[in-house]
C-alpha positions as CSV (number, residue, x, y, z in Angstrom):
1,X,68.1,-11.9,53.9
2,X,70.6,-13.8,56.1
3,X,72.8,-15.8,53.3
4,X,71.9,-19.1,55.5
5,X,68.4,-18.6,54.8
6,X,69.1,-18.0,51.2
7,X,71.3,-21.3,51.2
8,X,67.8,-23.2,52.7
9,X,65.6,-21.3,49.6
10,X,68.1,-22.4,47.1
11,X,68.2,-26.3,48.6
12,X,64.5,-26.0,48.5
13,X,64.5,-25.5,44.8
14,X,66.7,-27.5,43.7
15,X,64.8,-30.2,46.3
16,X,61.5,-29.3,44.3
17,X,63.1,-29.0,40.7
18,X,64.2,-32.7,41.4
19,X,61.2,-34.2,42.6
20,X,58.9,-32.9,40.2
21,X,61.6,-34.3,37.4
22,X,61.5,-37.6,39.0
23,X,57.5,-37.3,39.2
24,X,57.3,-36.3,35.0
25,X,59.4,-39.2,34.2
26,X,57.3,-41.6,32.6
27,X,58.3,-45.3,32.7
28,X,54.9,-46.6,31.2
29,X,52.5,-47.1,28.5
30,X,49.3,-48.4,27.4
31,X,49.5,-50.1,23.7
32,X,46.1,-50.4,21.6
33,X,45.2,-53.6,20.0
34,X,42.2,-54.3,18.0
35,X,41.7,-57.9,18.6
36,X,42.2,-59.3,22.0
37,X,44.7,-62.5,22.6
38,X,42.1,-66.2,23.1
39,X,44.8,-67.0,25.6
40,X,48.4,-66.2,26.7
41,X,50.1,-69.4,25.8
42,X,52.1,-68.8,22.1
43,X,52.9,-72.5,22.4
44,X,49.6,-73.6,22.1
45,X,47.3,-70.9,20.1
46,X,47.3,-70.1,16.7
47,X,46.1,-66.3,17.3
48,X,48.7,-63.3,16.4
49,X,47.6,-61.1,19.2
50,X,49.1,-63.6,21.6
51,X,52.3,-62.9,20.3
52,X,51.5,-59.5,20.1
53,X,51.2,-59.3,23.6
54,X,54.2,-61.9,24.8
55,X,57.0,-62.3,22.4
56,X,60.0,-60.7,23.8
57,X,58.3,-59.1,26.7
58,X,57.2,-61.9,28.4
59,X,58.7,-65.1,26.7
60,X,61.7,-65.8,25.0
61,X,63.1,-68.4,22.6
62,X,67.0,-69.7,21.8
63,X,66.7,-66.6,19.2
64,X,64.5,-63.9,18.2
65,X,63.6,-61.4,15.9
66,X,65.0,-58.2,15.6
67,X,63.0,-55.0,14.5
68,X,64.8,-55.6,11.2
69,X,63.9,-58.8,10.4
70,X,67.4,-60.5,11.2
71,X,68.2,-63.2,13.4
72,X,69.7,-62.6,17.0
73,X,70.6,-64.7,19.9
74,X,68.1,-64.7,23.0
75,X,68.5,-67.5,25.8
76,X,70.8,-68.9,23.6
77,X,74.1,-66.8,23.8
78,X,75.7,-68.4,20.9
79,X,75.3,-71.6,18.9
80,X,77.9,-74.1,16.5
81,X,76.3,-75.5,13.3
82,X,78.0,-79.5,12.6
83,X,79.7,-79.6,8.8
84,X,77.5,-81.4,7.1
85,X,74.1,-79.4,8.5
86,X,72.4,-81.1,10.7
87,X,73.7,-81.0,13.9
88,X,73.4,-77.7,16.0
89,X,74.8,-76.9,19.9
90,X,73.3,-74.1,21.6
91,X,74.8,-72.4,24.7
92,X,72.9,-70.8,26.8
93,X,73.4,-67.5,28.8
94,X,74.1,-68.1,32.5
95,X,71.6,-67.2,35.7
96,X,68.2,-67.0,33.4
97,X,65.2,-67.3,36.0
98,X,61.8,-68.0,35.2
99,X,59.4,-65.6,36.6
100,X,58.2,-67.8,39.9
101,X,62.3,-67.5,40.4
102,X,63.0,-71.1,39.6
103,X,66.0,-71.4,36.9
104,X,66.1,-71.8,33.4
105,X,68.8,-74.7,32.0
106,X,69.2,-77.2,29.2
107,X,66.6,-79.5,30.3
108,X,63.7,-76.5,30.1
109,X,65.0,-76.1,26.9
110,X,64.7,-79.7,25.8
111,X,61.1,-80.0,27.6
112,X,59.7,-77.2,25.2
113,X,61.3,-78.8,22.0
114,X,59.9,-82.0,23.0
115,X,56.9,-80.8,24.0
116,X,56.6,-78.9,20.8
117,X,56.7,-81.9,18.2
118,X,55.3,-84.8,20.8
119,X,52.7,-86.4,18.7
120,X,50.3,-84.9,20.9
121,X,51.4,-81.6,20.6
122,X,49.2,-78.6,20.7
123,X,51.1,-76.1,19.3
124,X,50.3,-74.2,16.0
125,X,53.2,-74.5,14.2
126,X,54.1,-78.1,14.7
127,X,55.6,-78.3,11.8
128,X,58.4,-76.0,13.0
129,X,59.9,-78.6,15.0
130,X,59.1,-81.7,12.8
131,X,62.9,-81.8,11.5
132,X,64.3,-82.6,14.6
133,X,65.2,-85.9,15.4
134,X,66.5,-85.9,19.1
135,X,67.3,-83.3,21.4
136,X,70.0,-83.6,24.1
137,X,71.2,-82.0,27.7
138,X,74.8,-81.5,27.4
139,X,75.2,-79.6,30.7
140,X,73.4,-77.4,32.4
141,X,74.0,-74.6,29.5
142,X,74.7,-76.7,26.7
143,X,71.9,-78.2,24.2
144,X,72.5,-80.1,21.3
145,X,69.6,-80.6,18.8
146,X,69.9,-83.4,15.7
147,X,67.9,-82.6,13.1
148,X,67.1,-85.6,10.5
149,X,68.2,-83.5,7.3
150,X,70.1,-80.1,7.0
151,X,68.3,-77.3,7.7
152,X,69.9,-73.8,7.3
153,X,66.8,-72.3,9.0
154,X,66.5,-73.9,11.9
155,X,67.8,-70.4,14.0
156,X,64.9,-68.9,12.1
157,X,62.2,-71.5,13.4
158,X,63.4,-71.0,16.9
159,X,62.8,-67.6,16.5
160,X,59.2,-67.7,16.4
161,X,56.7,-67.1,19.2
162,X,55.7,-70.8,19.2
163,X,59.4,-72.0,19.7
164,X,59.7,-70.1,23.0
165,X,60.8,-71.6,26.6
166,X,58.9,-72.9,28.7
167,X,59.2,-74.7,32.4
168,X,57.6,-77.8,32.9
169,X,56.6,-76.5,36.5
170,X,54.2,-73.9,34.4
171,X,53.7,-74.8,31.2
172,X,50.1,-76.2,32.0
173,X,49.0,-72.7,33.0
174,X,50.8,-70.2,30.3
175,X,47.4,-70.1,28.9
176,X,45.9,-67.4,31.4
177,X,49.1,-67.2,33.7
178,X,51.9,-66.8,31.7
179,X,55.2,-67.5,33.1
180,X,58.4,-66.9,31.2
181,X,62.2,-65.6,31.2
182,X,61.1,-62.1,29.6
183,X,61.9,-58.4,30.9
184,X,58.3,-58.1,32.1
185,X,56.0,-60.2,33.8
186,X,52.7,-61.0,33.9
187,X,50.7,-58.8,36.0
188,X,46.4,-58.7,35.6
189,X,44.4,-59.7,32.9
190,X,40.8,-57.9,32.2
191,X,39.0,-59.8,29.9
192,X,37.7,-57.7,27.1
193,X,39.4,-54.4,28.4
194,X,43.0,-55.2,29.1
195,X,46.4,-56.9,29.9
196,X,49.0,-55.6,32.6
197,X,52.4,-56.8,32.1
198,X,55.5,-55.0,35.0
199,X,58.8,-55.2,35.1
200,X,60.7,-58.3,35.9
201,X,63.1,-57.1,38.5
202,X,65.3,-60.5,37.9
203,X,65.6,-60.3,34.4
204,X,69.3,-61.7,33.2
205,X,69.4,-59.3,30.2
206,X,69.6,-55.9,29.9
207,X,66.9,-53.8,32.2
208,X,63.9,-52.3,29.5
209,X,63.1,-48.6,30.2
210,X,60.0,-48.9,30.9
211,X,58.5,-50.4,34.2
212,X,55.1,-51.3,33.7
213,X,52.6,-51.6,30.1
214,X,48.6,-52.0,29.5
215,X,47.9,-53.6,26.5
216,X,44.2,-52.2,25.4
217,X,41.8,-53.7,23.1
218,X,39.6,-51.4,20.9
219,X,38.0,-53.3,18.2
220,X,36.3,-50.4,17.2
221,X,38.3,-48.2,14.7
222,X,36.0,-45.3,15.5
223,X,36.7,-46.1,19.4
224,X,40.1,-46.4,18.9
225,X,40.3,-43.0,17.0
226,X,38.7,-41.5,19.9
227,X,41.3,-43.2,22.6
228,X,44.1,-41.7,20.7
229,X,43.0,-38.3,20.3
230,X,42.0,-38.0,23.6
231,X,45.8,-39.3,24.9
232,X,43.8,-42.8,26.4
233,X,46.8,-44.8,24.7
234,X,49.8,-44.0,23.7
235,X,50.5,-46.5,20.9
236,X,48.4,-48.1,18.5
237,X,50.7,-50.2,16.5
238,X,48.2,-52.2,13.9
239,X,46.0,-49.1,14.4
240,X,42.6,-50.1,12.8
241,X,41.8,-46.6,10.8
242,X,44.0,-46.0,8.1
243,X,41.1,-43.5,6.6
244,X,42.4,-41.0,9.9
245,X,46.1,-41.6,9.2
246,X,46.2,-37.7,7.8
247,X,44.6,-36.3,11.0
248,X,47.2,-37.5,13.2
249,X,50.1,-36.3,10.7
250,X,49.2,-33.3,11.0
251,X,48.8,-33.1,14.4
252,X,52.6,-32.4,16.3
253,X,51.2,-34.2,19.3
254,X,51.7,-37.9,16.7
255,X,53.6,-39.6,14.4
256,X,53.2,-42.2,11.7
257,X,54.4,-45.6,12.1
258,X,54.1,-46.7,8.5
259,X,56.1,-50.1,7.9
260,X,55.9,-53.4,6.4
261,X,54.2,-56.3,7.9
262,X,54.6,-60.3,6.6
263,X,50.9,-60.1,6.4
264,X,49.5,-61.9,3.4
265,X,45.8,-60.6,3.6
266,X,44.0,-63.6,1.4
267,X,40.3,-64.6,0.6
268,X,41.1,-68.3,1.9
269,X,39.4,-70.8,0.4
270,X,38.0,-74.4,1.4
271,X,39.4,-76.7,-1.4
272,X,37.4,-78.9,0.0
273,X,33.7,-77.4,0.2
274,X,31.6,-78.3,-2.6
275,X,32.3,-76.0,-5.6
276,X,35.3,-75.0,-4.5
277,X,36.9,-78.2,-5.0
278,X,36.9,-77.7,-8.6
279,X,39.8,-75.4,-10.0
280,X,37.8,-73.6,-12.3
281,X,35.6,-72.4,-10.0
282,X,38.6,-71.1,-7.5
283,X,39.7,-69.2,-11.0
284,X,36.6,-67.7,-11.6
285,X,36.9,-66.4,-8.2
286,X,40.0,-65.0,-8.4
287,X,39.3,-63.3,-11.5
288,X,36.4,-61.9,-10.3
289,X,38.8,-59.5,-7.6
290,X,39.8,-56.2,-8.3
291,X,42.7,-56.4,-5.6
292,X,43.3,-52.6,-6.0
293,X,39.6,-51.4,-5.1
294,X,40.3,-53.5,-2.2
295,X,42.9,-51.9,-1.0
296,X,41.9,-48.4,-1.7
297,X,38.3,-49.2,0.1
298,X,39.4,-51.3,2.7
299,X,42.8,-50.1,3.4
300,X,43.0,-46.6,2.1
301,X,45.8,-47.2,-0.3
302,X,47.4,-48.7,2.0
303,X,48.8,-52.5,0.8
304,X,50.9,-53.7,-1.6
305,X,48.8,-56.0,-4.1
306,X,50.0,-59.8,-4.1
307,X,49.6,-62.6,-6.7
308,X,50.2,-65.4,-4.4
309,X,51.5,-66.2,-0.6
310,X,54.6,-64.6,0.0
311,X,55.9,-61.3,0.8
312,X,57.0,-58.6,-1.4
313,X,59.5,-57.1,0.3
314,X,61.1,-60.7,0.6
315,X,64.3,-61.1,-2.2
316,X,62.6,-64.4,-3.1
317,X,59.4,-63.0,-3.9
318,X,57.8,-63.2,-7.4
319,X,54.9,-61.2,-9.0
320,X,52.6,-63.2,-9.9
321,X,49.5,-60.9,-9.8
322,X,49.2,-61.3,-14.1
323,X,47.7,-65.2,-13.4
324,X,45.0,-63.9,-11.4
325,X,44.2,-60.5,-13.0
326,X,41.2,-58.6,-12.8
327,X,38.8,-60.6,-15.6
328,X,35.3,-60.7,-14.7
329,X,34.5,-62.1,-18.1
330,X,36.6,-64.7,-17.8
331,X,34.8,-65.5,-14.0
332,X,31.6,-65.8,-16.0
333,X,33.3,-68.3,-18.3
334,X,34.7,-70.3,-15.9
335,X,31.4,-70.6,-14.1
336,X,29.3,-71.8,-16.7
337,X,32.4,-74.4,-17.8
338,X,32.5,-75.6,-14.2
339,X,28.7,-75.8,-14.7
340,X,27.6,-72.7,-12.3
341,X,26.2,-70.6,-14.8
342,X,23.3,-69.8,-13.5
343,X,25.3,-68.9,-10.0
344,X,26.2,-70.3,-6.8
345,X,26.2,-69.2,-2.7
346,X,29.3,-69.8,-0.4
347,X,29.4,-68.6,3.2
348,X,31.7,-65.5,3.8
349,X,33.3,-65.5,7.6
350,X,34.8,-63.1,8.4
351,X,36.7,-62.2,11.3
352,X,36.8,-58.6,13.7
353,X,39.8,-57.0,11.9
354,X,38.6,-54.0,9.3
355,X,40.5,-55.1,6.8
356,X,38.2,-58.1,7.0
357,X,34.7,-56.2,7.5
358,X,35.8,-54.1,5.0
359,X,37.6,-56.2,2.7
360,X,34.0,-58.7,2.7
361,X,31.5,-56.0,1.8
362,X,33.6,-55.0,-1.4
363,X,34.4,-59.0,-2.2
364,X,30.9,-59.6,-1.7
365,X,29.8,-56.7,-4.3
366,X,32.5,-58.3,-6.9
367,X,31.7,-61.9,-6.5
368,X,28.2,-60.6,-7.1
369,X,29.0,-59.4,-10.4
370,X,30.3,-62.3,-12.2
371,X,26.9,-64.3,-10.5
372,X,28.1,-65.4,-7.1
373,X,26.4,-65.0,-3.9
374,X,27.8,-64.7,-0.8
375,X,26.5,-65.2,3.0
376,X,28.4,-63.1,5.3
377,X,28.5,-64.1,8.2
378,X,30.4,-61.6,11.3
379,X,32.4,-63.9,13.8
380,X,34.3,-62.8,17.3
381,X,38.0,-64.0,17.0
382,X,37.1,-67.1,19.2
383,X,33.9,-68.5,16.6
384,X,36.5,-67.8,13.6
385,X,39.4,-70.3,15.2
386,X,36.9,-72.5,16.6
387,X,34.8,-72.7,13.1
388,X,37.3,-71.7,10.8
389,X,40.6,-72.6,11.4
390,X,39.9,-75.6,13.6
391,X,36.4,-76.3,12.1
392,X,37.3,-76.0,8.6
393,X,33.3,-74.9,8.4
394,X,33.4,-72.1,6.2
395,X,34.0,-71.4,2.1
396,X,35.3,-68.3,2.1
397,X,37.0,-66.5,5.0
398,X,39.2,-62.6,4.4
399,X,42.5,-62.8,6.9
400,X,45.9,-61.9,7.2
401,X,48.7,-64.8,7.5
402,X,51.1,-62.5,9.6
403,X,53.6,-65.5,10.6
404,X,57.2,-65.0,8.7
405,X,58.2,-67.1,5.6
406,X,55.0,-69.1,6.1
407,X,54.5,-70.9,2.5
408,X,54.6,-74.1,4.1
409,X,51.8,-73.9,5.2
410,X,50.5,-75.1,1.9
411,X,52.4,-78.6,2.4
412,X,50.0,-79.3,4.7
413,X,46.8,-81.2,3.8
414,X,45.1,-80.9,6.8
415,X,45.5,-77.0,7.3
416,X,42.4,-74.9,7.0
417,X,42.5,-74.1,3.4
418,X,42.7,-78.1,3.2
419,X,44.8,-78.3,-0.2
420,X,46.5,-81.4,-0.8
421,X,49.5,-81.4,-3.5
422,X,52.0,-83.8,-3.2
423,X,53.8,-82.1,-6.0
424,X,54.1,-79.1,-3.8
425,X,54.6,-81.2,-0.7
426,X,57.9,-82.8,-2.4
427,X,58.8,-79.1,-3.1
428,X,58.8,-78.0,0.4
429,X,60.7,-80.9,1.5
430,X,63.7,-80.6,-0.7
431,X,63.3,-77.0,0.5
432,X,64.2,-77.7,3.6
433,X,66.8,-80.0,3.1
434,X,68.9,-77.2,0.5
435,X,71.0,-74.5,2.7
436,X,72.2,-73.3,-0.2
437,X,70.7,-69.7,-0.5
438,X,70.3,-69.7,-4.6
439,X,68.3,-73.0,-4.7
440,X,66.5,-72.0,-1.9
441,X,65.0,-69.3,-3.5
442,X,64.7,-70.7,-6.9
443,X,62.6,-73.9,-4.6
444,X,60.7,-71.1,-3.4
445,X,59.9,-69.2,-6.9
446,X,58.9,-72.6,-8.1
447,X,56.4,-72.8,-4.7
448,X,54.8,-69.2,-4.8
449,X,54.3,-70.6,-9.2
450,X,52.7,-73.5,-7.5
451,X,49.8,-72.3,-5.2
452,X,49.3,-69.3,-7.6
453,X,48.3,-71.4,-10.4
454,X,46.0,-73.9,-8.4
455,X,44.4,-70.8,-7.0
456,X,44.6,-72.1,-3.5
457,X,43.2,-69.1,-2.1
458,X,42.1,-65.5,-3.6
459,X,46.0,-63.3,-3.0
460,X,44.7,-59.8,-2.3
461,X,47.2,-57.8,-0.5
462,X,50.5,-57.8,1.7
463,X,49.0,-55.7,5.1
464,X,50.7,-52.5,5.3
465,X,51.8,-51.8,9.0
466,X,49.7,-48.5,10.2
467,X,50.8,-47.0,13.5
468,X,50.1,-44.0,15.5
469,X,52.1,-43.7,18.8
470,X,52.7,-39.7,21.0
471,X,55.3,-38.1,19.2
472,X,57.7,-38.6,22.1
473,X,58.3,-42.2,22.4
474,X,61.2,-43.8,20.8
475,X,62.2,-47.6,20.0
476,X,58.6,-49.0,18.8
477,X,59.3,-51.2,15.7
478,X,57.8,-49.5,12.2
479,X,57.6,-53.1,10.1
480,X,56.5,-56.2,11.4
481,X,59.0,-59.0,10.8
482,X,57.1,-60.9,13.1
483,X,53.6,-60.9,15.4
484,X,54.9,-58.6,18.1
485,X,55.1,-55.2,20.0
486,X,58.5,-55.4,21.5
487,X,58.7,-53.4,24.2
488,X,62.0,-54.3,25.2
489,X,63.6,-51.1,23.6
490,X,61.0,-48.9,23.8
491,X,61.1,-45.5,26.0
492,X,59.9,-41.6,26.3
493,X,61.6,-39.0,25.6
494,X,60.7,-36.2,27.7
C-alpha cells in the first residue's frame, strides 16, 4: 500500500476516533422528582420543589449555600459587616446579566429586598427580611442594607431560595417564566411531565459542565423504580423508595446518595381546631406515636427520630424525644382528663410524598389505639397549600419542614400550625438580636424546650436524604443543607 494512502487510512481513524468521542460525551441529564414545582417563582411559593428546581441553577441570591452547609458569596462578591452589627455593604461582582440580557446592579438588588418585606409582600418567608430597616444603592455595585438590630445571620437569610434576585422588568412573570442570573436558563415547561432548563451562554461565573437538564416528576415510587432501572433518569435525588435502596447497591450500574436533609418530618397540628386547642389532648397525641415504627414502615430505617423542630445533625440541637415518649397509656389518660374518653375524629391531610402516605396509614393505626379516629383524606400538592397551609383547614397534616434553621417559624401566630406564645415570641427576638454564637445556642436550646413541651406538633423524624444517580456522574450534593439539586458542579465521567 502506497504510504500516502496509508497516511489518508490513519487520518481517517484518528478523524472517526474523535468524532465518535465528541458524540459519547454527555453534557446532560434528566433529574427525578416526586412532587412537581406549583410554580417557578421561589419568591413567592412556599413549595420546596421550586427550589428544587431553581436555586443555583436558575436564580441566585447575594450568597448561597454550599453542598456543605456553609455560607458562600454569589452575586455578592464580598461584603463588610459595621462594628456594632447592624450595618452590612455588599459588593457585587461586575457584568452579571439577567437572562433577557438586561444587567443586574444595585438597584435589582434593592427591588427584591424591598419587594420581599413590602407589606404586601407574597413571599413565604417574609420574615427573612423583617429585620431590615432601609436598603440603599451605593453605586452601581455597592448595596448597603441597615438592619434595625444586630443580626449575625443575615448572610444566612440571603442565602435562601426566597432571598434571590430578581429584575423588576420580570419579576411579574418568574411564576411560569423564570428569568434569573443563574448558569442555566429556563427552557420548556410540561406540566405534569417535565421541566427543561439549558445553558446560559452569558453566565458571569464560571461555565457548569453540563449544557442542558430535564427535571422529571414521578410521584409514583413504583414508577420511579421503574425509570431508574430502565436508565429513563439519571438522578433521583429525594428518590421516593427507600424499600429498593439494596437493589440499586448492588447493581455497579448505581450508587447510593445517602445524606442528611434539614427535613423535620412532623404530624403538624392545628392549635387552633377544636380539641386540639387544649394541651392535653396534643399530649395524648404525641404519646400515642411510636416514632420508630414510623420510620422503619414508612422510611425503611431510614430517619433519625426527633423530639422537637430542629435538626440533629445541627451543634445546637437537643434530644428531647424522652417528653414525648412512646406512652399509649398515658394518651388514654390524657383523653379522658381533657374529657375525650370515649374518643374523638380529626381530619388527616396528607400530602403526595410517601413518607406522608405512608407515615398516615401507620399514625392512623396508632391514634386508633389510644381511641382516636382519623379521616384521611389524600391531597395533590396544590389542595394541601391551598387548604392546608394557606387554608389552615385541616387538624392533622404528616410533612417535612425542609427549610434551614427554621424554628421561627413557631414565632409566628398566624403560620399554619397557628400557635401563639409570646413567651416563645420574646425568645426568638432576643435571638436574633445576640451574634454571640454561645447565647445563640443556649436561646435556641431554650426554643427547641419550648415548642417540645407545648406539643406544638407531633416530632417524628429528621428525613434522611435517599438518592440513586448512574454510577458515573460526579458533583451531585449527598445532604441537603438546603431545598435544591445544584447542578452547577455536577458532570459525567465517562
Amino acid at each position: 500500500m502506497p504510504i500516502s494512502s496509508l497516511w489518508r487510512l490513519v487520518l481517517c481513524a484518528i478523524a472517526l476516533a474523535l468524532s465518535g468521542g465528541a458524540a459519547t460525551a454527555r453534557d446532560s441529564i434528566v433529574v427525578g422528582m416526586q412532587l412537581e414545582p406549583p410554580n417557578l417563582d421561589p419568591t413567592a411559593g412556599a413549595a420546596a420543589a421550586i427550589d428544587e428546581v431553581v436555586y443555583a441553577n436558575v436564580f441566585e441570591g447575594l450568597t448561597r449555600y454550599r453542598a456543605d452547609g456553609s455560607i458562600a458569596p454569589a452575586l455578592a462578591k464580598s461584603w463588610e459587616v459595621s462594628e456594632d452589627g447592624t450595618v452590612y455593604t455588599f459588593h457585587l461582582h461586575d457584568g452579571v446579566r439577567f437572562h433577557d440580557g438586561t444587567a443586574m446592579n444595585a438597584e435589582d438588588v434593592k427591588f427584591s429586598l424591598d419587594r420581599a418585606r413590602a407589606p404586601d409582600s407574597k413571599n413565604a418567608q417574609k420574615q427573612l427580611f423583617a429585620g431590615i430597616e432601609s436598603v440603599e444603592v451605593i453605586d452601581p455595585l455597592t448595596v448597603r442594607v441597615t438592619l434595625s438590630s444586630p443580626d449575625g445571620n443575615f448572610p444566612v437569610k440571603m442565602a435562601w431560595g426566597d432571598a434571590v434576585i430578581v429584575a423588576p422588568e420580570t419579576a411579574d412573570q418568574n411564576a411560569t417564566n423564570p428569568v434569573g442570573t443563574g448558569p442555566f436558563r429556563f427552557s420548556r415547561w410540561v406540566q405534569g411531565d417535565r421541566i427543561e432548563l439549558v445553558e446560559n451562554p452569558a453566565y458571569w461565573g464560571p461555565k457548569p459542565k453540563l449544557k442542558s437538564a430535564t427535571f422529571k416528576f414521578i410521584s409514583d415510587p413504583t414508577a420511579a423504580f421503574a425509570a431508574m432501572m430502565a436508565g429513563d433518569i439519571d438522578a433521583f435525588p429525594g428518590y421516593p423508595a427507600p424499600e429498593t435502596l439494596a437493589q440499586f447497591a448492588a447493581d455497579p450500574r448505581f450508587q447510593l446518595l445517602i445524606g442528611s436533609t434539614e427535613g423535620e418530618t412532623i404530624l403538624s397540628t392545628n392549635n387552633k381546631a377544636g380539641p386540639l386547642a387544649d394541651v392535653r389532648v396534643r399530649e395524648a397525641i404525641a404519646h400515642a406515636i411510636n416514632r420508630q415504627e414510623i420510620i422503619e414502615g414508612a422510611m425503611f430505617g431510614y430517619g433519625t427520630p426527633i423530639g422537637t423542630h430542629f435538626a440533629p445533625h445541627n451543634p445546637a440541637y437537643v434530644d428531647l424525644t424522652a417528653i414525648s415518649d412512646y406512652d399509649p397509656e398515658r394518651s388514654k389518660r390524657l383523653l379522658a382528663e381533657a374529657g375525650y374518653g370515649e374518643g374523638l375524629t380529626l381530619s388527616l391531610k396528607l400530602p403526595p410524598p410517601s413518607y406522608a402516605r405512608r407515615g398516615g396509614e401507620i399514625v392512623a393505626s396508632q391514634l386508633r389505639a389510644v381511641g382516636i379516629e382519623t379521616r384521611i383524606e389524600n391531597l395533590e400538592w396544590a389542595q394541601w397549600l391551598e387548604q392546608v397551609f394557606r387554608g389552615k383547614d385541616y387538624d392533622l397534616t404528616i410533612v417535612s419542614h425542609t427549610e434551614p434553621m427554621d424554628i421561627g417559624i413557631y414565632a409566628r401566630p398566624d403560620y399554619y400550625f397557628q400557635y401563639d406564645n409570646p413567651a416563645f415570641q420574646k425568645l426568638m427576638a432576643e435571638y436574633g438580636r445576640t451574634t454571640d454564637p454561645t447565647k445563640q445556642a443556649a436561646m435556641l436550646g431554650a426554643a427547641q424546650a419550648i415548642i417540645a413541651k407545648d406539643f406544638v406538633n407531633g416530632y417524628l423524624f429528621q428525613l434522611a436524604r435517599t438518592g440513586v444517580a448512574d454510577a458515573r456522574l460526579r458533583g451531585l450534593w449527598k445532604d441537603a443543607p438546603t431545598q435544591a439539586n445544584d447542578l452547577t458542579g455536577v458532570w459525567w465521567e465517562e
